[in-house]
DRENDO-1510 file (C-alpha; in Angstrom, 1 decimal, always signed):
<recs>
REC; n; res; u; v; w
REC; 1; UNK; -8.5; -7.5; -2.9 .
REC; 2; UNK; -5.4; -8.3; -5.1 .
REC; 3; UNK; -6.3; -7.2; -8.5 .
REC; 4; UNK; -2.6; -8.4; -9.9 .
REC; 5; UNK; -3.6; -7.9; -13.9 .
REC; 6; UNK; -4.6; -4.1; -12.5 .
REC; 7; UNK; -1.1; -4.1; -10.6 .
REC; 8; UNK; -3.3; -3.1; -7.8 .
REC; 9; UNK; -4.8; -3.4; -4.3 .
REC; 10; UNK; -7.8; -2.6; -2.9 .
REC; 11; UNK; -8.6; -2.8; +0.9 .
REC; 12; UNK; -12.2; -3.7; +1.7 .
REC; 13; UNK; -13.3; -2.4; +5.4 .
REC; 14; UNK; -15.1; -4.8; +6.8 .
REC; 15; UNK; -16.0; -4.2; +10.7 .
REC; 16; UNK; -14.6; -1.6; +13.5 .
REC; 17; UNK; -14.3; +2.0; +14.8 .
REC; 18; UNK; -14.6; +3.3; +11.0 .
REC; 19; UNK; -18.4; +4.0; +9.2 .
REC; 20; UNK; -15.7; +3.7; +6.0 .
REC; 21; UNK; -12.6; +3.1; +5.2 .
REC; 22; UNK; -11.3; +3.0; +1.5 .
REC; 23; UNK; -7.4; +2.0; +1.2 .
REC; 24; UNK; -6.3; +1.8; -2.6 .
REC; 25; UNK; -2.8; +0.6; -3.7 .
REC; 26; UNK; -1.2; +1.4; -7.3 .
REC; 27; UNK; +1.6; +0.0; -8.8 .
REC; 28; UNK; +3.1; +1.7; -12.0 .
REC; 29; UNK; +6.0; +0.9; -13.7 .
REC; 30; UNK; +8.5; +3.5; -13.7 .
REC; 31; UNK; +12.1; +3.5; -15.3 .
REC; 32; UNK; +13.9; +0.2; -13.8 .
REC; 33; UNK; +11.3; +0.6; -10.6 .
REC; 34; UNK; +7.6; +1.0; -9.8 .
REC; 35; UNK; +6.1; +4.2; -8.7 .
REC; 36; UNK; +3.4; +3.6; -5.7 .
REC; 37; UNK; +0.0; +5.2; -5.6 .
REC; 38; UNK; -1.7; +4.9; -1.8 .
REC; 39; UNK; -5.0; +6.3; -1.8 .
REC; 40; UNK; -6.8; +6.6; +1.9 .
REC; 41; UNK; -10.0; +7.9; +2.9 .
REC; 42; UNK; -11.9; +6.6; +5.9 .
REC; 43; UNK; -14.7; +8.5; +8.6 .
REC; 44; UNK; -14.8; +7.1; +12.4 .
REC; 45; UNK; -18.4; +6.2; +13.7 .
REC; 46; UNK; -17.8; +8.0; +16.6 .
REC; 47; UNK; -17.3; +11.8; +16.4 .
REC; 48; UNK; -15.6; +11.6; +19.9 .
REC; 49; UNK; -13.1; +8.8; +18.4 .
REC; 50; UNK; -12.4; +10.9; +15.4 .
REC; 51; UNK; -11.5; +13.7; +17.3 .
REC; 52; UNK; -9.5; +11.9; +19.7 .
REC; 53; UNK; -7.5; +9.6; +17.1 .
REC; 54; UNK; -8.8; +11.3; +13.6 .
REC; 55; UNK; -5.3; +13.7; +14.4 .
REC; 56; UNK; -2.8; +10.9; +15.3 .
REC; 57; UNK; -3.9; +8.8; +12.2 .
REC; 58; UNK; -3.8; +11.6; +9.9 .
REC; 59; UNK; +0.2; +11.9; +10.9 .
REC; 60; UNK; +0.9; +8.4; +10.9 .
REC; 61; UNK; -0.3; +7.9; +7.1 .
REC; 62; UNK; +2.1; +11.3; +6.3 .
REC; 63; UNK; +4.8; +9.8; +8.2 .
REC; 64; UNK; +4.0; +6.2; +5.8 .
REC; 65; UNK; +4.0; +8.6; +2.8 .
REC; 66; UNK; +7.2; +10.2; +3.8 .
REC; 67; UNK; +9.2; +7.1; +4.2 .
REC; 68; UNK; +7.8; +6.0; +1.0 .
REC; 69; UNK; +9.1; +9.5; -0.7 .
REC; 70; UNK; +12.4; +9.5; +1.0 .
REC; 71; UNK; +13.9; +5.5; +0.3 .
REC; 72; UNK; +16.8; +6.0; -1.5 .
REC; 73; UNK; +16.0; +4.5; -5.2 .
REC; 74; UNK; +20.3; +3.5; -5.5 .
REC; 75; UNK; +19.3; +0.4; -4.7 .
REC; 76; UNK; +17.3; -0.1; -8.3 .
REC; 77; UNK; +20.6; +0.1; -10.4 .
REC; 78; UNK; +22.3; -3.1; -11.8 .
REC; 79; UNK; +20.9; -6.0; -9.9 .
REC; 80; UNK; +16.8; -5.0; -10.1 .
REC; 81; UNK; +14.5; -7.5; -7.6 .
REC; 82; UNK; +11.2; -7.8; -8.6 .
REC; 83; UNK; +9.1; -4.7; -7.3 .
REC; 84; UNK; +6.1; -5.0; -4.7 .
REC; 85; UNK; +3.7; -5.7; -7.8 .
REC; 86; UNK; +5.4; -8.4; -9.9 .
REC; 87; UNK; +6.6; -10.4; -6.7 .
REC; 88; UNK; +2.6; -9.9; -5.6 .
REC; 89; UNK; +1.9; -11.2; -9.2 .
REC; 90; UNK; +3.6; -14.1; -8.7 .
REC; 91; UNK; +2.2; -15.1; -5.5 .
REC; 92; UNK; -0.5; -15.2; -6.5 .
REC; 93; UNK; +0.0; -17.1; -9.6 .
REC; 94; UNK; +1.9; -19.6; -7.4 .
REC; 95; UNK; +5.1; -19.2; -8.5 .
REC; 96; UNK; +6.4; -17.8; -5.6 .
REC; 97; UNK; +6.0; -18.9; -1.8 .
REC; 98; UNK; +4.8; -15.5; +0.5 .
REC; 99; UNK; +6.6; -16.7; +3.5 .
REC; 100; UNK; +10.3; -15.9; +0.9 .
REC; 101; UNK; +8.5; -13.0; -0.7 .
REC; 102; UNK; +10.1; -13.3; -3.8 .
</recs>
């Protein structure tokens, strides 16, 4: 759910392998930039599936942290675009069509 006043996103499980899955997205302003807080907590129904795949998706969300740790931030000097939140803002407000992102 896009929570845009919150500068936040919350992910809603809905059907699958998971009993739960909570995914929660925070956007905060920091200096010319935003600073991104991705929360992740989920349990597979099947304790044979969470064995097998518990491991791989517990290295693929470090691997998504780590790319999000290590962009280079050069590209927030002079010429600022809008950051994930305010061009998610303004989709939904209209203002902006999703398909140009901003």
């Amino acid at each position: 759910m896009l929570k845009p006043d919150e500068n936040a996103i919350d992910v809603k499980y809905i059907d699958g392998p998971f009993k739960y899955l909570s995914n929660v997205w925070r956007f905060e302003p920091d200096g010319a930039g935003c600073a991104v807080r991705f929360f992740i907590d989920y349990e597979f129904k099947s304790r044979i599936l969470g064995a097998l795949m518990g491991t791989m998706f517990d290295r693929a969300f470090r691997m998504f942290a780590e790319a999000f740790e290590s962009a280079p931030t050069s590209s927030m000097v002079s010429h600022r675009r809008p950051n994930l939140a305010e061009r998610l803002q303004a989709q939904a407000s209209g203002r902006v069509s999703p398909s140009r992102g901003g």
